[in-house]
C-alpha positions as CSV (number, residue, x, y, z in Angstrom):
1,X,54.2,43.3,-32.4
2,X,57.2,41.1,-32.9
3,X,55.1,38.7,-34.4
4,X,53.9,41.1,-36.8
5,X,57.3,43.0,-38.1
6,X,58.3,39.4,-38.9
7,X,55.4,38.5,-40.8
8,X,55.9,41.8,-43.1
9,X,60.0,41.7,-43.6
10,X,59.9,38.2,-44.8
11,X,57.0,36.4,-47.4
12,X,57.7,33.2,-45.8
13,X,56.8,34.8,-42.6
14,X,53.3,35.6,-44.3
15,X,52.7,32.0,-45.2
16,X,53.6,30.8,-41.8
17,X,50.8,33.8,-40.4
18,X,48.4,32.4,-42.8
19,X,48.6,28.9,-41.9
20,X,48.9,29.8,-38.1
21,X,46.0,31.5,-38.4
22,X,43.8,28.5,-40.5
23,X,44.9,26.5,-37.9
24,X,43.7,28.4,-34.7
25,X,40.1,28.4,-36.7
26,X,40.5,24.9,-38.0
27,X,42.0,24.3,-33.9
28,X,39.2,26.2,-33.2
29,X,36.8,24.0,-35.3
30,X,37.8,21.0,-34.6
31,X,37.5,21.9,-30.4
32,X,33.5,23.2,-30.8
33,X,33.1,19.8,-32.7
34,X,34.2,17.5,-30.2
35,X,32.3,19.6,-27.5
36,X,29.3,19.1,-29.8
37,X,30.0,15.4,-29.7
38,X,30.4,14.6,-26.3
39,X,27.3,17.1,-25.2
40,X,24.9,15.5,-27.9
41,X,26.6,11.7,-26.9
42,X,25.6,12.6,-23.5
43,X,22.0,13.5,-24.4
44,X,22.0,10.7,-26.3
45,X,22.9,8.5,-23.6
46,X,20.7,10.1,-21.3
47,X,17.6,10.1,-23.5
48,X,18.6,5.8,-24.1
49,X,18.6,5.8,-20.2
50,X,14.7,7.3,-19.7
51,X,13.3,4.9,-22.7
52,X,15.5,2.0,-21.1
53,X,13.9,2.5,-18.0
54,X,10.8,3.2,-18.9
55,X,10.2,0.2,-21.0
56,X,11.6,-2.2,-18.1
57,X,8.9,-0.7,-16.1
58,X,6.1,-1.3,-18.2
59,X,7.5,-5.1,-18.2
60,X,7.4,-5.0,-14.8
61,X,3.7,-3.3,-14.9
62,X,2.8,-6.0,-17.2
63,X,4.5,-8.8,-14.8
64,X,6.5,-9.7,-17.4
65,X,9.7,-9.8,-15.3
66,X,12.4,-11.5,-17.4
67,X,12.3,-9.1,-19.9
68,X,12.0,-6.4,-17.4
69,X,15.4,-8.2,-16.3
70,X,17.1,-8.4,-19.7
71,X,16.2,-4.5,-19.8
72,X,18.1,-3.5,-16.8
73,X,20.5,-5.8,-17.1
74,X,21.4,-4.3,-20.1
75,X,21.4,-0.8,-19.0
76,X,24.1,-1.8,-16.4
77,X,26.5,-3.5,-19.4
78,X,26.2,-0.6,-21.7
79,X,26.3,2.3,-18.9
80,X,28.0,0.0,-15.4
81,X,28.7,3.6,-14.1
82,X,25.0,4.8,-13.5
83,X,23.3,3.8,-10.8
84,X,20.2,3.6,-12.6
85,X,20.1,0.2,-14.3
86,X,21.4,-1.3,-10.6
87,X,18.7,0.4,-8.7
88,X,15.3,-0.8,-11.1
89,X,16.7,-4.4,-11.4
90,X,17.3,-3.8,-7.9
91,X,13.3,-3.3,-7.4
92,X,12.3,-6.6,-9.1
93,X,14.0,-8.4,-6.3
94,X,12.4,-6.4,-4.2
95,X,9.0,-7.0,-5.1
96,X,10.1,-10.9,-5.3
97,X,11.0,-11.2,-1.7
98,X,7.6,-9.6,-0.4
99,X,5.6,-12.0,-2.4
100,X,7.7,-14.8,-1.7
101,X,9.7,-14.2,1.3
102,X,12.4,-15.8,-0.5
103,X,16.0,-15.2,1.1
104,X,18.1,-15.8,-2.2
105,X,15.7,-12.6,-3.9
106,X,16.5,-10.0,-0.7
107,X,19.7,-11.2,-0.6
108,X,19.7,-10.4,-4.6
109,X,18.0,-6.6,-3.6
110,X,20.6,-6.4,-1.3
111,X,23.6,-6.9,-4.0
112,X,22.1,-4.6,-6.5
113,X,20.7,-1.7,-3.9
114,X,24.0,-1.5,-2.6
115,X,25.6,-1.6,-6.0
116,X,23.1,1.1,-7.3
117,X,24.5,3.6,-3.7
118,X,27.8,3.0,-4.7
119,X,27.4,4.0,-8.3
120,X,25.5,7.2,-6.9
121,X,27.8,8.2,-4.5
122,X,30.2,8.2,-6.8
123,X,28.8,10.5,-9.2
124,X,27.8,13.2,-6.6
125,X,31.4,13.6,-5.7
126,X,31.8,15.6,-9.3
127,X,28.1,17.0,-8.7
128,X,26.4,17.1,-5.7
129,X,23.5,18.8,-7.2
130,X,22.7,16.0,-9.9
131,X,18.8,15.5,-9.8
132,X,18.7,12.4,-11.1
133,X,21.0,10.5,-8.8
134,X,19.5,12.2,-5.7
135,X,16.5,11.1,-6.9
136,X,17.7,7.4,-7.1
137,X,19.8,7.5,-3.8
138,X,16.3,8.4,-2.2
139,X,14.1,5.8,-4.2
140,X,16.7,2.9,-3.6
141,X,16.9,3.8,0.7
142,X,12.5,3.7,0.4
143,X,13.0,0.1,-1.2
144,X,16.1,-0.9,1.6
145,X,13.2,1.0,4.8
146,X,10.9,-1.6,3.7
147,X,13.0,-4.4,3.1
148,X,14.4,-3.8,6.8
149,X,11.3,-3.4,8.0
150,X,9.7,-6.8,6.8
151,X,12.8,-8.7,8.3
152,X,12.4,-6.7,11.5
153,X,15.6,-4.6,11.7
154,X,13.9,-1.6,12.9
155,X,17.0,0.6,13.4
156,X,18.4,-0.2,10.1
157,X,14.5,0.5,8.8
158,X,14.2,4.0,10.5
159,X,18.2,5.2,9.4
160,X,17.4,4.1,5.4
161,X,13.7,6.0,6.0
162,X,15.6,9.3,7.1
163,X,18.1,8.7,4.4
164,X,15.5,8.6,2.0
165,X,13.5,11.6,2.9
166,X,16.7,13.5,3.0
167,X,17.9,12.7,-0.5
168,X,14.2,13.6,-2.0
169,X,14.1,16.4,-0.3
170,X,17.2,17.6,-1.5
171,X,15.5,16.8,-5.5
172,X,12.5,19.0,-4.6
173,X,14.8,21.7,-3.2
174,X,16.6,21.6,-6.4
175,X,14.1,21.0,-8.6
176,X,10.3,21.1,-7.5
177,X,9.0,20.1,-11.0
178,X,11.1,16.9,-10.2
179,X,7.5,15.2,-9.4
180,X,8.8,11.4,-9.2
181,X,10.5,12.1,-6.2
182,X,7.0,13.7,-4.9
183,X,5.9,9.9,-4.3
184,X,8.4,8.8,-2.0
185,X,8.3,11.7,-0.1
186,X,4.0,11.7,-0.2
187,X,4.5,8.1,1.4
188,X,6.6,9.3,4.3
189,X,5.2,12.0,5.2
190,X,1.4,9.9,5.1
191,X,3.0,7.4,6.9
192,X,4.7,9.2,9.9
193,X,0.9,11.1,9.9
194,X,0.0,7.6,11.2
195,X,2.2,7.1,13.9
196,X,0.2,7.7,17.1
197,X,1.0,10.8,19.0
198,X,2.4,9.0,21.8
199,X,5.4,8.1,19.9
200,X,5.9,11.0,18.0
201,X,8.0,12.6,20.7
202,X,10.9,9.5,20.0
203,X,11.1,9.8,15.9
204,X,10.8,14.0,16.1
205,X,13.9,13.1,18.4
206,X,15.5,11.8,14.9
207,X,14.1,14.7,13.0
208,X,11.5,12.5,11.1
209,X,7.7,13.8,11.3
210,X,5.4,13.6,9.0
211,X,1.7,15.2,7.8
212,X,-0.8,13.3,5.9
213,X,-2.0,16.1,4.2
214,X,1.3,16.9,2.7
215,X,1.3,13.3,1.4
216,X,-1.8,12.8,-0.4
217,X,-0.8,16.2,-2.0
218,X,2.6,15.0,-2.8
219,X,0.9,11.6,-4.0
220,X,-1.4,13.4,-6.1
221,X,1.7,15.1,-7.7
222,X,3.6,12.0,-8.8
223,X,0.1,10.6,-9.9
224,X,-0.4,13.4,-12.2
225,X,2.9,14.5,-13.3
226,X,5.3,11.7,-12.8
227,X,7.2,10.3,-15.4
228,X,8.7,7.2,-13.8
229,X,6.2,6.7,-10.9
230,X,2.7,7.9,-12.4
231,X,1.6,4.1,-12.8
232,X,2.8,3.1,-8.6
233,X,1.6,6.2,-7.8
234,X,-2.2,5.6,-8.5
235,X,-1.6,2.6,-7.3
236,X,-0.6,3.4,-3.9
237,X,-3.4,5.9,-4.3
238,X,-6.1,3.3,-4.8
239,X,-4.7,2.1,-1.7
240,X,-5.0,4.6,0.5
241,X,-8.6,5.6,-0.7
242,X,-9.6,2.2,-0.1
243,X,-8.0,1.9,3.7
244,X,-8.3,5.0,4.8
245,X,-10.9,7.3,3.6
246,X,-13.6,4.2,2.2
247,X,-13.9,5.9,-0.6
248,X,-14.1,2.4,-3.0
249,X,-15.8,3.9,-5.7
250,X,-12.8,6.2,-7.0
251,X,-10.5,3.4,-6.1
252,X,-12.0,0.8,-7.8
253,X,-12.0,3.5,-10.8
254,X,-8.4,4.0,-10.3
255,X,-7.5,0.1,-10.6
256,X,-10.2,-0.5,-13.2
257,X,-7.6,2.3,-15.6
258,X,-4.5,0.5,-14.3
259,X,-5.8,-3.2,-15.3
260,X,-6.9,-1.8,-18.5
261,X,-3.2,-1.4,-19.1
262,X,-2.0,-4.3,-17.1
263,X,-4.2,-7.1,-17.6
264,X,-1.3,-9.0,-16.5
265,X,-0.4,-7.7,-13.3
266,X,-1.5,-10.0,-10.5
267,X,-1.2,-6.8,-7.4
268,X,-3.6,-5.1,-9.5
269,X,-6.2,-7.6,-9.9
270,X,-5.5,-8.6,-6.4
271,X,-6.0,-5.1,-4.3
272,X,-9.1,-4.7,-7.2
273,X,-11.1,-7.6,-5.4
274,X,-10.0,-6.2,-2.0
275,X,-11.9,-3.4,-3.1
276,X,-15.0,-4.9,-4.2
277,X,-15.2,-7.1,-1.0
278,X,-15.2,-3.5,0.5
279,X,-17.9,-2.7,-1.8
280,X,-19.9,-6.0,-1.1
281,X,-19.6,-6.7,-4.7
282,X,-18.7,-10.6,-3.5
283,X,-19.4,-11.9,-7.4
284,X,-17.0,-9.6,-9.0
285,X,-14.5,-9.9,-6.4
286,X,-14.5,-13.9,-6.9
287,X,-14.1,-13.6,-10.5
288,X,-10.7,-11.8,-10.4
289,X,-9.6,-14.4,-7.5
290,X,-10.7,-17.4,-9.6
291,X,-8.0,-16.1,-11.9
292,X,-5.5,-15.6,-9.7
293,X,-6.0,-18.8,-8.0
294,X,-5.1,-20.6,-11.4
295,X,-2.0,-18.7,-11.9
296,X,0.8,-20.6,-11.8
297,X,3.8,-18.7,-10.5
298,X,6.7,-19.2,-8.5
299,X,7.6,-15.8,-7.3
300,X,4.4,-14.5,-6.2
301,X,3.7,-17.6,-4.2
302,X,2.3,-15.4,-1.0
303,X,-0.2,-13.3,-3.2
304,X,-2.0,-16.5,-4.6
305,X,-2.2,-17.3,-0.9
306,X,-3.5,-14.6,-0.1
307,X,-6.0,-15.1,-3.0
308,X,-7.6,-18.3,-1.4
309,X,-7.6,-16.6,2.2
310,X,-10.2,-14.3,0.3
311,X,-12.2,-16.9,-1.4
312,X,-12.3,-18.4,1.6
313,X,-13.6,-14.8,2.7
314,X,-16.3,-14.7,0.4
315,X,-17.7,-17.8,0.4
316,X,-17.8,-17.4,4.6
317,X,-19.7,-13.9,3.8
318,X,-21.9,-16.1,1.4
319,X,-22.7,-18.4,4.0
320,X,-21.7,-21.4,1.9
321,X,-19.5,-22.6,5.3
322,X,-18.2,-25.9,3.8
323,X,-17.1,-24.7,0.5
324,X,-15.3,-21.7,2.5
325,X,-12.9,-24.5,4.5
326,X,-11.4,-25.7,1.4
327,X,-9.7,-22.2,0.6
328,X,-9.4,-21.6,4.1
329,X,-7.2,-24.7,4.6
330,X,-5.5,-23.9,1.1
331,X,-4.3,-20.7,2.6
332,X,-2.8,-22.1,5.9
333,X,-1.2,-24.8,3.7
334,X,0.6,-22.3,1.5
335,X,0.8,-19.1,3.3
336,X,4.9,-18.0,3.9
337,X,4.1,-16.2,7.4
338,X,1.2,-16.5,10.1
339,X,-0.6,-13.4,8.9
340,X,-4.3,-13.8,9.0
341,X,-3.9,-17.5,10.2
342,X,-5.6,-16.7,13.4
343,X,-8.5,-15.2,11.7
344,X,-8.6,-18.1,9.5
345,X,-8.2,-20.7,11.6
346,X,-11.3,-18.4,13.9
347,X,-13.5,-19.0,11.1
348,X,-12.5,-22.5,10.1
349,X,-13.9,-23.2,13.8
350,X,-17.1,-21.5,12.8
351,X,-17.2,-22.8,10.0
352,X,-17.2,-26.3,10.9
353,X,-19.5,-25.1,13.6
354,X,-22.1,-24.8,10.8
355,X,-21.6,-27.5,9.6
356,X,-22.5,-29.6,13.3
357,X,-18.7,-30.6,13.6
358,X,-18.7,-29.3,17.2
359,X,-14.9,-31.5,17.9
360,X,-13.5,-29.8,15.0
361,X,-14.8,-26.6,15.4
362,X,-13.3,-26.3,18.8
363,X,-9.8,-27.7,17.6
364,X,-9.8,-24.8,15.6
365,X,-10.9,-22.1,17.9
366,X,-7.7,-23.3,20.1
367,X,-5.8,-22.6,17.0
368,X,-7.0,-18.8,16.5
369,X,-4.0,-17.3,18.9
370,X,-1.3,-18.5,16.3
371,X,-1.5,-15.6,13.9
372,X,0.0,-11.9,13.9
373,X,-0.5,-9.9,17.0
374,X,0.1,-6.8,15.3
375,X,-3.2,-7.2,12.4
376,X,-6.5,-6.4,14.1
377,X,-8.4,-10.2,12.8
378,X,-6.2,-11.6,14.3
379,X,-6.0,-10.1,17.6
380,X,-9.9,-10.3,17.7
381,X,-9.4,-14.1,16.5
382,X,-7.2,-15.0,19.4
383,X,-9.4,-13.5,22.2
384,X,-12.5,-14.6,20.3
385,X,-11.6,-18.2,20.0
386,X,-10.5,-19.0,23.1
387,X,-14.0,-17.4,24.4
388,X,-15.5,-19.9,22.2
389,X,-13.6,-22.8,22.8
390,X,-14.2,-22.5,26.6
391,X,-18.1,-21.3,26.0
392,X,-19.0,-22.8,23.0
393,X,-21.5,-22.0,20.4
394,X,-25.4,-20.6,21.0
395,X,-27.7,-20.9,18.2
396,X,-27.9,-16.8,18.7
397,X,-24.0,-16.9,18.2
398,X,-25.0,-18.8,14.8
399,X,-28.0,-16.5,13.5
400,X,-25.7,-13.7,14.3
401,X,-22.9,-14.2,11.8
402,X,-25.7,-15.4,9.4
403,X,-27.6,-12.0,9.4
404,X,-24.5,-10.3,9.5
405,X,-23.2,-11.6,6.6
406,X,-26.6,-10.4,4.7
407,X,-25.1,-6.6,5.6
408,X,-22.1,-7.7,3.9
409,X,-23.5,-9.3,0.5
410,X,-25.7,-6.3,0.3
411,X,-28.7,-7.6,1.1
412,X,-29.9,-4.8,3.4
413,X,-33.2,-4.9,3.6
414,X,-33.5,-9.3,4.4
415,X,-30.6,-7.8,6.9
416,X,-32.7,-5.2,8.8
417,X,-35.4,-7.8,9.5
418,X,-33.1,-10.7,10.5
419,X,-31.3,-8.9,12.8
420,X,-34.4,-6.1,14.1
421,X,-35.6,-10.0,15.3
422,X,-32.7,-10.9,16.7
423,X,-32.3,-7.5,18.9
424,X,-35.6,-8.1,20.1
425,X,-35.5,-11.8,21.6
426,X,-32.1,-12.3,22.1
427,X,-31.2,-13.0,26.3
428,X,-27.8,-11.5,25.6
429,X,-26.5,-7.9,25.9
430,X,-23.4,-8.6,23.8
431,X,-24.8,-10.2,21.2
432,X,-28.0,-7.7,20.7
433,X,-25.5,-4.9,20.6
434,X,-23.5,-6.2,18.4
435,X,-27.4,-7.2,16.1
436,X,-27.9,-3.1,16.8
437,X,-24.5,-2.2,15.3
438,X,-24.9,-4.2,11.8
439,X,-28.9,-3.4,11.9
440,X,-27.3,0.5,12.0
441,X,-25.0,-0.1,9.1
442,X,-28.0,-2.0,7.2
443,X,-30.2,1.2,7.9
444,X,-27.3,3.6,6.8
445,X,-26.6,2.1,3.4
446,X,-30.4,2.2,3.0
447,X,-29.7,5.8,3.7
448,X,-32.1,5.9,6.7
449,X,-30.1,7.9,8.3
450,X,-32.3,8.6,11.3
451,X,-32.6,5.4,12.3
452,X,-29.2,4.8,11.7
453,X,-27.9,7.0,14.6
454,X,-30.3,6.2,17.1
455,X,-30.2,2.3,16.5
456,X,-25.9,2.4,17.4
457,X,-26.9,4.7,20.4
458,X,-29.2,2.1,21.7
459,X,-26.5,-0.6,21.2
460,X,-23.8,1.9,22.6
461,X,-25.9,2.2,25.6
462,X,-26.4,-1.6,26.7
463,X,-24.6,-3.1,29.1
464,X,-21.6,-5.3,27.7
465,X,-19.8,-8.3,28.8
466,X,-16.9,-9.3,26.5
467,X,-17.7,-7.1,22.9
468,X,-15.9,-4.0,24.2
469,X,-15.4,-2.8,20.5
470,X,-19.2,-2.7,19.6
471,X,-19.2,1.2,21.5
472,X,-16.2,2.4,20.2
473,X,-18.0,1.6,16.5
474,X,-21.3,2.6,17.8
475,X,-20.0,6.1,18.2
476,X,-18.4,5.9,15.3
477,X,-21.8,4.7,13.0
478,X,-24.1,7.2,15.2
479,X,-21.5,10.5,14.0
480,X,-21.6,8.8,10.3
481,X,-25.4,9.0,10.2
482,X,-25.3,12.6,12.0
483,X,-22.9,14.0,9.4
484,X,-25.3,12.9,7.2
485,X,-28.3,14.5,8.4
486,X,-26.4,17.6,8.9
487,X,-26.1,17.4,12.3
488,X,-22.9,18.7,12.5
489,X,-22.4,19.1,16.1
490,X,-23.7,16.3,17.2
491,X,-21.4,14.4,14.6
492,X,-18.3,15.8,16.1
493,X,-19.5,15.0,19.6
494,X,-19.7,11.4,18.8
495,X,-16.1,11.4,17.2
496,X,-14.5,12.8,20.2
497,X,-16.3,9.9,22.3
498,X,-15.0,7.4,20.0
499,X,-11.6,8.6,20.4
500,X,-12.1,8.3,23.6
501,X,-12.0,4.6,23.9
502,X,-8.7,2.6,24.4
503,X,-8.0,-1.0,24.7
504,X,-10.2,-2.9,22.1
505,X,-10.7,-4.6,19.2
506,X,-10.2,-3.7,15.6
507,X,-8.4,-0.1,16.8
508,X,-6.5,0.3,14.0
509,X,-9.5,-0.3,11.7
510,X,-11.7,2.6,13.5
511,X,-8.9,4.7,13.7
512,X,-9.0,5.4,10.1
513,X,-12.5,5.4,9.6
514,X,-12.3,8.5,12.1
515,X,-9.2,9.9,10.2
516,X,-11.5,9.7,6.8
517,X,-14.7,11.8,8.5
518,X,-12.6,14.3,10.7
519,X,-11.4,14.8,7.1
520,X,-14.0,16.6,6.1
521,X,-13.2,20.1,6.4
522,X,-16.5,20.7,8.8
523,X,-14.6,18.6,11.2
């Protein structure tokens, strides 16, 4: 009111009114516009963040992992704040040191991972409730779990897993069309699914339990709607398709897409000939591994080792013993750690058994208890080779892995006749069982179903000496071939056998196979 009187008793006053007034619009103005500003800098900044990142993953896709470097690298000059450019050039060291096993690259993970936490931290003490950095504080702990893991600190493993699934929870809580953080948790919950039930009890104790249902689904969901993990999603996919439900078919159709993309990317091409070893597709799978084999590369040393295990695989399946040692040897030469040295160095001595070298052979059997105790070819290795060395070789040991290995080139129906002979004049129990099993799996993939199940009940039923691991499978093929025929009952009686077994070889390997037919939803 004051204001006012003023204004009308004196014309200067009016002025004054009139400017005071442009300059609460022009204040006013001038206020909105730097609002405007800063919001659309910010979206700006964002948006430069997404494209960043996603183009240093497709370098990393496309294994081309300087530039995927340069990328990141750059996002943490321009925005050394965010967590984001820390945490994906993070990743590449991550992927480093489980190819190469390289202390230098985990010790580089290390650096940026726990840059990448700090940054986040940070940032959530102004909002706790910012997706995106939830999302990354859960990623980042997924990458540390498995780093721990592979240098064997458990405990640290098991606190940066919790941390992990607590951070992506959080994400879906907040946001459950936030489907990149879907794969991280899809993982954890498949994986703790796997843990046997016996030690449940201890990680429920830590509030960590898992259900691989859940995880697939949650898989499924970054698969289809991710936006920064679509492309490792379908890979760990494939994976999971090809280990524990057999289905190699839609896997190898899943890799097939990715390699389309990624011609480049040695994993892909890699887990591809996994999968058509699966499939007994031997020629196609020793294409892909000639390639790899020629790569020259020094951070994926491991995988290129890896690579000559399997040729050596295929040429053993192939029956081409001599050519199989070179790749064998190659492997032991290069590999960084003893997995699968005790299988190879097993089928070195067989091998070399083949080829009459009976010294050598048995130098090499004594060698099959050096590999990792924890991967079921090489626990079969160790207690096979020393049975071997002190036994030695029959020439029904010999025609054994020869007509087994026509099952596994596809050659089912030279198979069926090689090893129906074998069966029949064979003195030993063990080694006519195991004849019975393969016979079975010959007789299945010719889809003679019938024959199938009563040929692995016959070598379920035999007496045996030192193959314990032939009944557990023999169950196993027998409900296969009943599901088949529709004999549903019967099926699931055979599955509760097999479970019933403890204490033999290749456990891990049948477990899943059970997993992937109790799957069914008649089971």
């Amino acid at each position: 009111m004051v204001r006012q009187s003023y204004f009308k008793l004196y014309p200067a006053g009016r002025l004054q009114q009139k400017i005071f007034m442009l300059m609460k619009k022009k204040t006013f103005l001038l206020v909105y516009l730097i609002i405007t500003f800063i919001f659309s800098q910010a979206v700006f900044a964002q948006a430069e963040i997404k494209n960043a990142i996603l183009r240093g993953l497709d370098n990393c896709y496309g294994f081309r992992w300087s530039q995927a470097e340069i990328t990141f690298q750059r996002l943490i000059d321009k925005y050394h704040d965010d967590p984001r450019g820390y945490h994906y050039k993070s990743s590449i060291y991550f992927w480093y040191y489980f190819s190469n096993k390289d202390k230098a690259d985990l010790q580089r993970f290390i650096e940026y991972s726990d840059q990448a936490i700090e940054k986040a931290v940070a940032l959530l003490d102004n909002d706790e409730n910012n997706t995106e950095i939830l999302y990354i504080l859960g990623a980042n702990y997924s990458y540390r779990a498995m780093a721990f893991t592979q240098e064997g600190k458990f405990l640290d493993a098991v606190w940066a897993t919790k941390r992990s699934e607590s951070f992506l929870n959080k994400v879906i809580e907040l946001n459950p069309r936030f489907y990149d953080a879907y794969l991280g948790l899809g993982l954890y919950n498949f994986a703790m699914g796997q843990i046997p039930k016996a030690f449940q009890w201890a990680l429920s104790l830590a509030g960590m339990k898992g259900n691989k249902e859940k995880g697939l689904e949650y898989i499924k969901e970054a698969m289809t709607h991710g936006t920064y993990s679509r492309v490792e999603a379908r890979f760990y996919y494939s994976q999971i398709l090809t280990d524990f439900f057999s289905d190699y078919s839609t896997a190898s159709n899943y890799m097939n897409s990715l390699i389309a993309r990624y011609p480049n990317n040695l994993l892909f091409n890699y887990s591809l000939a996994v999968i058509y070893i699966k499939e007994r597709k031997l020629d196609q799978a020793e294409r892909i591994l000639r390639r790899l084999r020629n790569t020259h590369t020094s951070k994926f040393k491991q995988l290129i080792a890896y690579s000559n295990f399997l040729t050596g695989d295929v040429l053993f399946k192939k029956n081409k013993f001599d050519s199989a040692t070179v790749y064998y040897n190659k492997f032991i030469l290069t590999t960084l750690d003893n997995d699968y040295t005790g299988i190879a160095n097993y089928r070195l001595g067989v091998c070399y058994e083949f080829m009459g070298q009976k010294d050598v052979s048995k130098a090499y059997f004594k060698l099959s208890d050096r590999g990792n105790l924890d991967i079921d070819d090489d626990i079969y290795a160790k207690r096979r080779g020393e049975l071997l060395a002190d036994e030695g070789f029959t020439k029904d040991d010999m025609d054994l892995i020869r007509f087994t290995h026509y099952v596994e080139t596809g050659r089912y129906k030279t198979a069926v006749d090689s090893l129906s002979y074998l069966a029949k004049n064979t003195i030993s129990n063990d080694i006519k069982a195991e004849a019975l099993l393969h016979l079975s799996d010959a007789l299945f993939s010719l889809k003679r179903y019938e024959a199938s199940a009563d040929t692995a009940l016959t070598a379920k039923s035999l007496k045996i000496k030192n193959e314990k691991w032939i009944k557990p499978f023999a169950c196993y093929f027998a409900a296969r071939a009943k599901e088949k025929l529709g004999e549903d009952a019967d099926a699931k009686l055979y599955l509760e056998q097999a479970d019933d077994y403890k204490n033999y070889d290749y456990q891990n390997k049948l477990k899943n196979l059970l997993f992937a037919l109790k799957s069914r939803e008649k089971f």
